[in-house]
Each structure stands twice: as structure tokens, then as C-alpha cells.
ZAFIPA-246697 format. One record per residue (C-alpha): x, y, z; residue number from 1; residue in three letters. Coordinates in Angstrom, 1 decimal. Layout:
// residues N
<pt x="X" y="Y" z="Z" nr="NUM" rest="ala"/>
...
***
This chain:
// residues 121
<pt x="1.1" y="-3.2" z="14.2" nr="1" rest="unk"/>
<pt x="-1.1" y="-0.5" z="12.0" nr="2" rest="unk"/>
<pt x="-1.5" y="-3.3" z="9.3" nr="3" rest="unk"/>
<pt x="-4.8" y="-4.7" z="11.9" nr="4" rest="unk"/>
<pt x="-6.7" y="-0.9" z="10.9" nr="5" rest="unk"/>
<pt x="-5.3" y="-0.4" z="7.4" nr="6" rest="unk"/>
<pt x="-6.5" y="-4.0" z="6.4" nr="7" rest="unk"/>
<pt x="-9.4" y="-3.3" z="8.2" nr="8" rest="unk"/>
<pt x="-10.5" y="-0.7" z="6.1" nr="9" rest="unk"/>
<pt x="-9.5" y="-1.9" z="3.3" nr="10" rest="unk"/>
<pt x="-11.8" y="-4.8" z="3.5" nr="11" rest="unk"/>
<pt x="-14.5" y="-2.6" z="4.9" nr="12" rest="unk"/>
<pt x="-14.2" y="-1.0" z="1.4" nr="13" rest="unk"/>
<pt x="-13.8" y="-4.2" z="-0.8" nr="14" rest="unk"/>
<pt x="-16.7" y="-5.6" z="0.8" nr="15" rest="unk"/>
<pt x="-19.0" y="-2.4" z="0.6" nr="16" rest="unk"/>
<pt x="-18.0" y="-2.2" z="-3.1" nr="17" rest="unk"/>
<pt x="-19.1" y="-6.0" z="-3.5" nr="18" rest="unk"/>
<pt x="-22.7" y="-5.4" z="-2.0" nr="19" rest="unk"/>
<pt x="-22.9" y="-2.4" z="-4.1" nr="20" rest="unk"/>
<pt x="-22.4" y="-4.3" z="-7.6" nr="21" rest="unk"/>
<pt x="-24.5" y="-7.7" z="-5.9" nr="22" rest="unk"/>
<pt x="-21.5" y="-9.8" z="-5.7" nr="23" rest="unk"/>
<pt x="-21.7" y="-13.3" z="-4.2" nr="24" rest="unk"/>
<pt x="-18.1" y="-14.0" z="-3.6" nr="25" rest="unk"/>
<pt x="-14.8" y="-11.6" z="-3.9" nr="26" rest="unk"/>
<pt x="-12.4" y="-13.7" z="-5.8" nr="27" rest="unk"/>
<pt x="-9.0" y="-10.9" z="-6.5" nr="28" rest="unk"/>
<pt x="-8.3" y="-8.0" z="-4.5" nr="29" rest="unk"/>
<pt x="-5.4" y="-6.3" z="-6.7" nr="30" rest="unk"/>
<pt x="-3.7" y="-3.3" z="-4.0" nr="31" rest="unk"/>
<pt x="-1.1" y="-1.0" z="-4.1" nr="32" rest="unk"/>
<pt x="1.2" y="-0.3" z="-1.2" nr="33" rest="unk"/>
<pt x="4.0" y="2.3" z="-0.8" nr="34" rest="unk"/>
<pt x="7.1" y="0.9" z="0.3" nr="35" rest="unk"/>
<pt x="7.3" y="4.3" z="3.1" nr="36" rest="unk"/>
<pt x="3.6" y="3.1" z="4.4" nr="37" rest="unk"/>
<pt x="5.5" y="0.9" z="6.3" nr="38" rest="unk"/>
<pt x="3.1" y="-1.9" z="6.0" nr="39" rest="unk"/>
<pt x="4.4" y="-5.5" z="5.3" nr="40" rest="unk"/>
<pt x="2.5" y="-7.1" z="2.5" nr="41" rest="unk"/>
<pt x="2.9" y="-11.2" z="4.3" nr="42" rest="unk"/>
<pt x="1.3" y="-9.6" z="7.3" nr="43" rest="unk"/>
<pt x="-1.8" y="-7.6" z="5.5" nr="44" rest="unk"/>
<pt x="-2.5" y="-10.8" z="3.7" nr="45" rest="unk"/>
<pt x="-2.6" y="-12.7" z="6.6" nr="46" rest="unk"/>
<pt x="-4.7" y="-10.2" z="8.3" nr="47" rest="unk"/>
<pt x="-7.0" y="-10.3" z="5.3" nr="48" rest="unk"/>
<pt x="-7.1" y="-14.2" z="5.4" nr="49" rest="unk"/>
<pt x="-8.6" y="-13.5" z="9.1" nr="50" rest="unk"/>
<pt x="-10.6" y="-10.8" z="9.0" nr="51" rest="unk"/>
<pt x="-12.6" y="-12.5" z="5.9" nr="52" rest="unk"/>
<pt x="-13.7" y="-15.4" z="7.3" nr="53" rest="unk"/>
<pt x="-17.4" y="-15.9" z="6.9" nr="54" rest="unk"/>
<pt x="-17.9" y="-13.0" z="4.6" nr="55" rest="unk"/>
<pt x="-18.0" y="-13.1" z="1.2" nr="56" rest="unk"/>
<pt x="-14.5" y="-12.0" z="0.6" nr="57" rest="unk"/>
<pt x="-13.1" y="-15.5" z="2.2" nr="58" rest="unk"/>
<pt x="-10.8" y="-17.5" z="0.0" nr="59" rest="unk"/>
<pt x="-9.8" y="-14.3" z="-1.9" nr="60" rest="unk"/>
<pt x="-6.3" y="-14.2" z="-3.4" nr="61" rest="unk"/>
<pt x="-4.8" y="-10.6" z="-2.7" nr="62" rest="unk"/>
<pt x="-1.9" y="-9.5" z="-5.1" nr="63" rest="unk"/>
<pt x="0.0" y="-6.7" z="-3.4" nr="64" rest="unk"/>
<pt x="2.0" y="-4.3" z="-6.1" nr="65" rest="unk"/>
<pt x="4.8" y="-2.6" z="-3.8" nr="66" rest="unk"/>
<pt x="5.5" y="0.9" z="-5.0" nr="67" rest="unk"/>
<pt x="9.0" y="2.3" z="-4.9" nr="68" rest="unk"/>
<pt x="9.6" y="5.7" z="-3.4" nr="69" rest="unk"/>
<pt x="9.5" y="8.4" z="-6.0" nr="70" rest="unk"/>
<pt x="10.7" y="12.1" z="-5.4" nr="71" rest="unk"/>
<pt x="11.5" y="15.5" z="-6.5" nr="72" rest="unk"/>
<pt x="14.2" y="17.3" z="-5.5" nr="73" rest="unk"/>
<pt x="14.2" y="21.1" z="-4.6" nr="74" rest="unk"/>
<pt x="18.1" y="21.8" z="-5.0" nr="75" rest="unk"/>
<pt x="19.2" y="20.0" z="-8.4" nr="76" rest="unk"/>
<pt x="15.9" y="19.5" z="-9.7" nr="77" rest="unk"/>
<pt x="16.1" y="15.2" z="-9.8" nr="78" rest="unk"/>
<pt x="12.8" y="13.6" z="-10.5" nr="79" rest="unk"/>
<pt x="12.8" y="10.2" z="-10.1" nr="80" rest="unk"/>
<pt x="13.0" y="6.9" z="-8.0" nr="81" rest="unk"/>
<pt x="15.1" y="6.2" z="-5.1" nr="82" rest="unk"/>
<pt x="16.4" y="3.7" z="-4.0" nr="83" rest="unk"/>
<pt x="17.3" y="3.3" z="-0.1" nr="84" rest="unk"/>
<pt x="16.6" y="6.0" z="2.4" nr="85" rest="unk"/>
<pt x="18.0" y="5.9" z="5.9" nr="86" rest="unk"/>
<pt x="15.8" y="5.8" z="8.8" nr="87" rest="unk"/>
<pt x="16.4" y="7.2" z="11.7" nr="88" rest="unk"/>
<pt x="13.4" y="5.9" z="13.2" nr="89" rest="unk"/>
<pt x="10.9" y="3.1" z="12.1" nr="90" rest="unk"/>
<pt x="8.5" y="5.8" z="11.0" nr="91" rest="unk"/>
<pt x="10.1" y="8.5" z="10.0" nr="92" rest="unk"/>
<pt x="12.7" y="7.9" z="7.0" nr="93" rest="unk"/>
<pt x="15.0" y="10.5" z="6.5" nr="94" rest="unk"/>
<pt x="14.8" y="10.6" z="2.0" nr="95" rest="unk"/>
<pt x="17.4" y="11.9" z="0.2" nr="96" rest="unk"/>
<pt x="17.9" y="13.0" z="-3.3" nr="97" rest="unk"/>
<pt x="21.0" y="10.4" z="-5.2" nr="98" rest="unk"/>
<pt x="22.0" y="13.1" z="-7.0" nr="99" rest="unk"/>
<pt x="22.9" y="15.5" z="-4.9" nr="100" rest="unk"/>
<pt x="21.9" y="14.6" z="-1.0" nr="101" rest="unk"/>
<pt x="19.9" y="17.3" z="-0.4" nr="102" rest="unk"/>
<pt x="16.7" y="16.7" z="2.3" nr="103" rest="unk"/>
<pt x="14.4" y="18.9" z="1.0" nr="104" rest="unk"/>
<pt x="12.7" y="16.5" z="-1.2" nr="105" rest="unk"/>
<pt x="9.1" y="16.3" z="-2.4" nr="106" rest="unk"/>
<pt x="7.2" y="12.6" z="-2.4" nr="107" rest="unk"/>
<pt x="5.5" y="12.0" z="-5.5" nr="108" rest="unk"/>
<pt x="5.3" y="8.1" z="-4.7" nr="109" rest="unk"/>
<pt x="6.0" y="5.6" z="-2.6" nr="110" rest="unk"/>
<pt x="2.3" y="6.1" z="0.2" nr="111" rest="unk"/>
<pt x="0.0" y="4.8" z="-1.8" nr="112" rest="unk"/>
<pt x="-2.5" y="2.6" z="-0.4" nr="113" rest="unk"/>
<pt x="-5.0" y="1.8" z="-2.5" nr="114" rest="unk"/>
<pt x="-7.3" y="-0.6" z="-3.9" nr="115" rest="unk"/>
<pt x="-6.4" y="-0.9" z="-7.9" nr="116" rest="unk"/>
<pt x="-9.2" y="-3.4" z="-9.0" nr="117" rest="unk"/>
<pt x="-11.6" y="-6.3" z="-7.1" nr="118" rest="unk"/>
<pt x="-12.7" y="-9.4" z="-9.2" nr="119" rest="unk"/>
<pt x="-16.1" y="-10.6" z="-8.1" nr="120" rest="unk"/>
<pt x="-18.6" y="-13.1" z="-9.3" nr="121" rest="unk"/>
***
């Protein structure tokens, strides 16, 4: 379960970026998560739910943007989204291109994890 260290971090970061800018109480946490970071976005909000209590960030409401997978194929050129990908293990997808199948694909999306915007008063 890697959503414990990611979340973790992430509100190691929200919370250090409250402090900074003398924030009482950390109201929206607005995140984006790659759909191939393998992280479940119920379970990182519950995580967050826990690991927040008694700090400043408790009570926060997280919106969690899932990004799609985006690549770039080497063979026919496609540049765009895809849609399923087969895995052959939990971790480690195997991505084709839709247009022509090919392997040899670049990621341009899809492993984001990042914190977009934080609402604090």
C-alpha cells in the first residue's frame, strides 16, 4: 500500500506550505493523480482524513483530478490519450499505441502527482 508514503508527503507539503503563508486552517486540497501512479483516490483520502488529525489540515475536503494516460508513439507518430493498457503485473502496465500497437511509446501523462492548489484561511 504506497498510498500511506505518497499521502504522507503530500501532506507534509500542504502543511509546510500552510505555515509558510500563516494559515490557521487548510480548508481544499485540489491534487492531481495519474491513473498509471497506481494510487486509489478513496484510499488517499482516507489516509488524508487520518493522518490530519490534530493539525491544521483536519476537516479538509480533498478533490482528486484523475489524469488519463497520454502518449507518443515512436512507429506511427500518434499523440494522444489512451485508453486501456494491459498489465501484466500490478505495476508494470504494458502501454500501447491504439493506432498501431506498437510498445515503444513515450508517456507524456498519466504519473502526475501533484498538488494543483490549497485553500487556506
Amino acid at each position: 500500500m504506497h498510498e500511506i508514503s505518497i499521502a504522507g508527503a503530500i501532506i507534509e507539503s500542504v502543511l509546510d506550505a500552510a505555515r509558510k503563508n500563516n494559515a490557521i486552517r487548510v480548508k481544499e486540497v485540489f491534487l492531481e493523480i495519474g491513473e498509471l501512479t497506481a494510487l486509489n483516490p478513496d484510499q488517499l483520502k482516507f489516509i488524508f482524513e487520518t493522518i490530519t488529525a490534530g493539525t491544521i489540515a483536519q476537516g479538509a475536503t480533498y478533490n482528486i483530478q484523475v489524469i488519463k494516460p497520454v502518449i507518443n508513439c515512436t512507429k506511427c507518430s500518434y499523440n494522444g490519450p489512451i485508453e486501456f493498457f494491459e498489465k501484466l503485473h500490478f505495476f508494470l502496465p504494458t502501454i500501447k499505441c491504439p493506432r498501431c500497437g506498437e510498445t515503444d511509446v513515450e508517456i507524456v501523462g498519466g504519473r502526475e502527482c501533484c498538488v494543483r492548489k490549497i485553500n487556506i484561511s
